[in-house]
C-alpha positions as CSV (number, residue, x, y, z in Angstrom):
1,X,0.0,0.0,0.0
2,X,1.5,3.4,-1.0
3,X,1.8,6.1,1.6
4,X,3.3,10.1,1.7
5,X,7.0,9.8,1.7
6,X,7.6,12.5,4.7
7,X,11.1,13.0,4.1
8,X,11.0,14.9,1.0
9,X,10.5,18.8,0.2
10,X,7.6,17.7,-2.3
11,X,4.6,15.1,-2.6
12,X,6.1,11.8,-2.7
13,X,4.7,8.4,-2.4
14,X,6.4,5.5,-1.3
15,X,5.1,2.5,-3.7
16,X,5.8,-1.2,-4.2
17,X,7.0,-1.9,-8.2
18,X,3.5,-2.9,-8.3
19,X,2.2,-0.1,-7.9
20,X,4.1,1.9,-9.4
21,X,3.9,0.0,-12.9
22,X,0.3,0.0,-12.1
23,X,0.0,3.8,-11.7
24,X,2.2,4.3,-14.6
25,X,-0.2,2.7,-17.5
26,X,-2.5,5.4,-19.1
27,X,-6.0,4.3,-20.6
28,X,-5.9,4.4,-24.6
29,X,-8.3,7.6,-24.2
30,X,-5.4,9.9,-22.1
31,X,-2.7,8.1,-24.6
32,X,-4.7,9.8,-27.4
33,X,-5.4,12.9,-25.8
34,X,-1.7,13.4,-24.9
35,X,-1.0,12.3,-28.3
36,X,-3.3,15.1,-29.4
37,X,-1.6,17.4,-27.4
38,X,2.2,16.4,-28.7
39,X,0.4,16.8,-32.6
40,X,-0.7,20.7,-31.1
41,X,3.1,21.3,-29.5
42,X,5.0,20.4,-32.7
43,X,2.3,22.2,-34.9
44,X,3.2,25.6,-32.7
45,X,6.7,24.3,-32.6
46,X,7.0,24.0,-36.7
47,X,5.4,27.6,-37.1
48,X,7.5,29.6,-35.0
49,X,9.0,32.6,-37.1
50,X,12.8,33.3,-36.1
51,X,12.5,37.2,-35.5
52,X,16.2,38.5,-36.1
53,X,14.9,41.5,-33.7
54,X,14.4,39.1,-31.0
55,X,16.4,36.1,-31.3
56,X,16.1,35.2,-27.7
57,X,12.5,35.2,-28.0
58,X,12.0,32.8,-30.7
59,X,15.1,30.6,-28.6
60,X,12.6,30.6,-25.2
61,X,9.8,29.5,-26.9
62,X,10.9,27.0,-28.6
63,X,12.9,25.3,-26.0
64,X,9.1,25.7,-24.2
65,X,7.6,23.7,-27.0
66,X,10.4,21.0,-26.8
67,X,10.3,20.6,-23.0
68,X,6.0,20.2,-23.1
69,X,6.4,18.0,-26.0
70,X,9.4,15.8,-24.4
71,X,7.2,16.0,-21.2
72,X,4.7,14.2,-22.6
73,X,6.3,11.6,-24.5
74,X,8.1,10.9,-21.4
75,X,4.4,9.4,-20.0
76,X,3.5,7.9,-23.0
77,X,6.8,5.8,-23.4
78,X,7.0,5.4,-19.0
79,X,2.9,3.7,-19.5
80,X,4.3,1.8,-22.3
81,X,7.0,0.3,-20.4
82,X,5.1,-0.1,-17.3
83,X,2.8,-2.8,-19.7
84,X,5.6,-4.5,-20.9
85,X,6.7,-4.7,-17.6
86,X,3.6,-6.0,-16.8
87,X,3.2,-8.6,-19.7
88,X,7.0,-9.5,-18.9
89,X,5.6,-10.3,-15.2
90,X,2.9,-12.3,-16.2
91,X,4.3,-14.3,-18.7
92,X,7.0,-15.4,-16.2
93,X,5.1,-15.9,-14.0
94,X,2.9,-18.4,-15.6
């Protein structure tokens, strides 16, 4: 059973692999609404205009884009993991 890991600054939980691998798997509707979401990022990303003007602005926000977009691929490949994990864990132990 998870529980609040006290010793840290932030909100931490404490959880067995288990649960963890459990937590990690996203239903196929969030996997397509992230997906959605990635599709939206790179859009915005792929029409930024470089400014000579203001080079640093175009710089900030497309580091902004990357990070969201690299965020969120980051859960999509950590929930696919988690089921192969998963699959792995059955299949062995079967």
């Amino acid at each position: 059973m998870s529980y609040p890991n006290l010793s840290s600054s932030f909100i931490s939980y404490t959880l067995t692999e288990e649960e963890t691998l459990f937590g990690s798997i996203l239903a196929t509707g969030q996997k397509q609404c992230i997906q959605n979401q990635i599709s939206n990022l790179a859009e915005q990303r792929i029409s930024l205009r470089y400014l000579p003007d203001a080079p640093m602005t175009f710089v900030q926000q497309d580091a902004e884009l990357q990070g969201q977009i690299i965020a969120l691929r980051y859960l999509i490949t950590l929930s696919d993991n988690a089921e192969a994990s998963l699959l792995d864990l059955s299949n062995s132990s079967s």
